[in-house]
Residue frames as qw, qx, qy, qz and C-alpha x, y, z in Angstrom:
[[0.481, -0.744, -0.137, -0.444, 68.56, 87.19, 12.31],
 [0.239, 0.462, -0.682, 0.514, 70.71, 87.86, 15.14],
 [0.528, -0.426, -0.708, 0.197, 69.90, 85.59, 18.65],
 [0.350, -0.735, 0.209, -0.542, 68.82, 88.27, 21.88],
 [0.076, 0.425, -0.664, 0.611, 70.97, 87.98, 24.45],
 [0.577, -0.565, -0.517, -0.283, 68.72, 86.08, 26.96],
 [0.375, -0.721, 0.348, -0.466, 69.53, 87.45, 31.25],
 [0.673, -0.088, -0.734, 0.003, 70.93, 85.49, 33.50],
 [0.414, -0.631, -0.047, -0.654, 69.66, 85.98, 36.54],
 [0.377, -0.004, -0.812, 0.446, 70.67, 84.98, 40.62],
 [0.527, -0.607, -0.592, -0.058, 69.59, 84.83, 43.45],
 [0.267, 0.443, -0.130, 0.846, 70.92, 88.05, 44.66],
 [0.546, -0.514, -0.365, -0.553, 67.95, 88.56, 46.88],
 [0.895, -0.358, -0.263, 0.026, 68.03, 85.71, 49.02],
 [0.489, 0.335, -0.364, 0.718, 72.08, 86.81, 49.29],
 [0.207, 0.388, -0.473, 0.763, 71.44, 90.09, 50.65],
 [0.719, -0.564, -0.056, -0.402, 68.67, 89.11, 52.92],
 [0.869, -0.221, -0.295, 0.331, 71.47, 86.40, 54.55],
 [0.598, 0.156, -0.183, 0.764, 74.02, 89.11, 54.59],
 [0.188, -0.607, -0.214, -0.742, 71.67, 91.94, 55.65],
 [0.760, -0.607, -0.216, -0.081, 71.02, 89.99, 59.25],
 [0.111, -0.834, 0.290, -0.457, 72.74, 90.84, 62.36],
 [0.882, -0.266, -0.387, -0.044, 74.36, 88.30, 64.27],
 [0.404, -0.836, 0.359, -0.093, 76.01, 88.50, 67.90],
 [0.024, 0.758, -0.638, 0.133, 79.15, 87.29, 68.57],
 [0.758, 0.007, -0.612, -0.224, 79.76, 83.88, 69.25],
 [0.465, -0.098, -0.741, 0.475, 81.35, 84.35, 72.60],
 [0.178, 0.000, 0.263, -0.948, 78.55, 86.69, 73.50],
 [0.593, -0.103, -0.576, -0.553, 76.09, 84.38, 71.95],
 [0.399, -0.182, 0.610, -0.660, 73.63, 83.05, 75.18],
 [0.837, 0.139, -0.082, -0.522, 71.18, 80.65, 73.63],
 [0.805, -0.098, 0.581, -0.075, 71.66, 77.00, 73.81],
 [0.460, 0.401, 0.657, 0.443, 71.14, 76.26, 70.28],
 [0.144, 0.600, 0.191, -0.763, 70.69, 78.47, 67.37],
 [0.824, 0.352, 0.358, -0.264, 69.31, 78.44, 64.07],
 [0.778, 0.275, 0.342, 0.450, 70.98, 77.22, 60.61],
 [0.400, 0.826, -0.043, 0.395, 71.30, 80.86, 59.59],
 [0.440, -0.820, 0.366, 0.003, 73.15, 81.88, 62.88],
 [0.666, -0.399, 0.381, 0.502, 75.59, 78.66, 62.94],
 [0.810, 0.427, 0.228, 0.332, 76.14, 78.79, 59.19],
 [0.053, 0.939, -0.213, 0.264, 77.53, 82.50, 59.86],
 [0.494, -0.717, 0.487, -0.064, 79.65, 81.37, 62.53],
 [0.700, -0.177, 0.582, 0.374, 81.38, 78.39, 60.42],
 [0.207, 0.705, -0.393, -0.553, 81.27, 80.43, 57.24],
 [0.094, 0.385, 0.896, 0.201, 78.82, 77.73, 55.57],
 [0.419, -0.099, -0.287, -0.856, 75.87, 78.52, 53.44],
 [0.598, -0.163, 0.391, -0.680, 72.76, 77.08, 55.41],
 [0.890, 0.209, -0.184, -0.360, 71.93, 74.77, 52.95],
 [0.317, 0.372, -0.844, 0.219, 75.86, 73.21, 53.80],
 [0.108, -0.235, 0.770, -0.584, 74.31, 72.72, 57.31],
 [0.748, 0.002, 0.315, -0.584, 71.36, 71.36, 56.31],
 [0.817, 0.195, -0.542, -0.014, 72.98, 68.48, 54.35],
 [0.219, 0.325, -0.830, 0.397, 75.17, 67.79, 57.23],
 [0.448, -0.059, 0.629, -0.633, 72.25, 67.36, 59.46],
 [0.846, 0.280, -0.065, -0.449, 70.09, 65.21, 56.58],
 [0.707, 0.508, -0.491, 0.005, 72.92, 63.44, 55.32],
 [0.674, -0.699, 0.228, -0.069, 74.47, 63.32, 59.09],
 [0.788, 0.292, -0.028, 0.542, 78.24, 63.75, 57.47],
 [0.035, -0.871, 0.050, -0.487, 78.66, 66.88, 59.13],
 [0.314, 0.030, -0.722, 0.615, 81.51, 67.36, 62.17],
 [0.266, -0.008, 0.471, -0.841, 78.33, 68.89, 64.21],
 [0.128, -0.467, -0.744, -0.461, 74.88, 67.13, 64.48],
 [0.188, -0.184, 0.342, -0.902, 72.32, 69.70, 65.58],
 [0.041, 0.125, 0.991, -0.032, 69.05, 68.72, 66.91],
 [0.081, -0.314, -0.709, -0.627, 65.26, 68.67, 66.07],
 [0.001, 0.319, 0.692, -0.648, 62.86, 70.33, 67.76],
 [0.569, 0.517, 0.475, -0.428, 59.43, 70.35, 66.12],
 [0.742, 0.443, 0.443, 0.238, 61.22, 69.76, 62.74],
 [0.239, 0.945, -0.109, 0.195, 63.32, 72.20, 63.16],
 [0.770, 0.052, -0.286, 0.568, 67.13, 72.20, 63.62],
 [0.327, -0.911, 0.246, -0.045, 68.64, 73.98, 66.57],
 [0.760, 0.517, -0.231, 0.320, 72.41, 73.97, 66.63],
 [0.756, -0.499, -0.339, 0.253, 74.58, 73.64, 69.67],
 [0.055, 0.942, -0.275, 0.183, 76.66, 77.13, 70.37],
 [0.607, -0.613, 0.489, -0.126, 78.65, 74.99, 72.50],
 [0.882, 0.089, 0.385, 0.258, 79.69, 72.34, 69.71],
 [0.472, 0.871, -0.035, 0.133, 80.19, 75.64, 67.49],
 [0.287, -0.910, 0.271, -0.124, 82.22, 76.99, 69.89],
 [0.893, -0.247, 0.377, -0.002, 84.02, 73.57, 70.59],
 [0.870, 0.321, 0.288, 0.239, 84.53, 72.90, 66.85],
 [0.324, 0.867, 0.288, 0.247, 86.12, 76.20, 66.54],
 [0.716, 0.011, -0.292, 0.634, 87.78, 76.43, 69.21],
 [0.224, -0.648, -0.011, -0.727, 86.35, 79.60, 71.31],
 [0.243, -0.421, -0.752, 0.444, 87.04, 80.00, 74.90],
 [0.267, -0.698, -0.648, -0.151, 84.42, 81.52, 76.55],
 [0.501, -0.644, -0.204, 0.541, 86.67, 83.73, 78.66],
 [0.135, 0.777, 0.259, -0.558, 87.84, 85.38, 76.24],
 [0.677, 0.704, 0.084, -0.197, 86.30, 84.64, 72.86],
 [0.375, 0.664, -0.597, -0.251, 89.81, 84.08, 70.95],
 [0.787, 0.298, -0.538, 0.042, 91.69, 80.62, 70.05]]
């Protein structure tokens, strides 16, 4: 009796919901802080990277907590990245 093939199956979903969202520029980006999905786009990190860095606090950015939630400085992004503000390149 031959074995059946059993699926293997991702998380595709969750994917294109991350990839499906709109996010502004970084030197157009106004907000103080923003959330884990936003930076994680802008450092081309999967959220979960950015939530170890903030649990584990090994990350080059710590972001900070506001009702148990992490906001993330635009201004360290920017920093770590190296965005001027005038105009948005290196």
């Amino acid at each position: 009796m031959a074995k059946s093939a059993v699926p293997i199956t991702f998380k595709v979903n969750q994917m294109e919901t991350f990839k499906a969202k709109q996010f502004a520029a970084l030197d157009l980006e106004s907000r103080y802080a923003v959330d884990t999905e936003t930076a994680a786009h802008h450092l081309n990190r999967r959220p979960q990277t950015l939530r170890c860095w903030a649990s584990l606090e090994t990350g080059p950015l710590r972001p900070q907590r506001i009702n148990g939630r992490l906001a993330w400085p635009t201004s360290e992004i920017r920093a770590l990245l190296g965005v001027n503000l005038n105009t948005g390149l290196k």
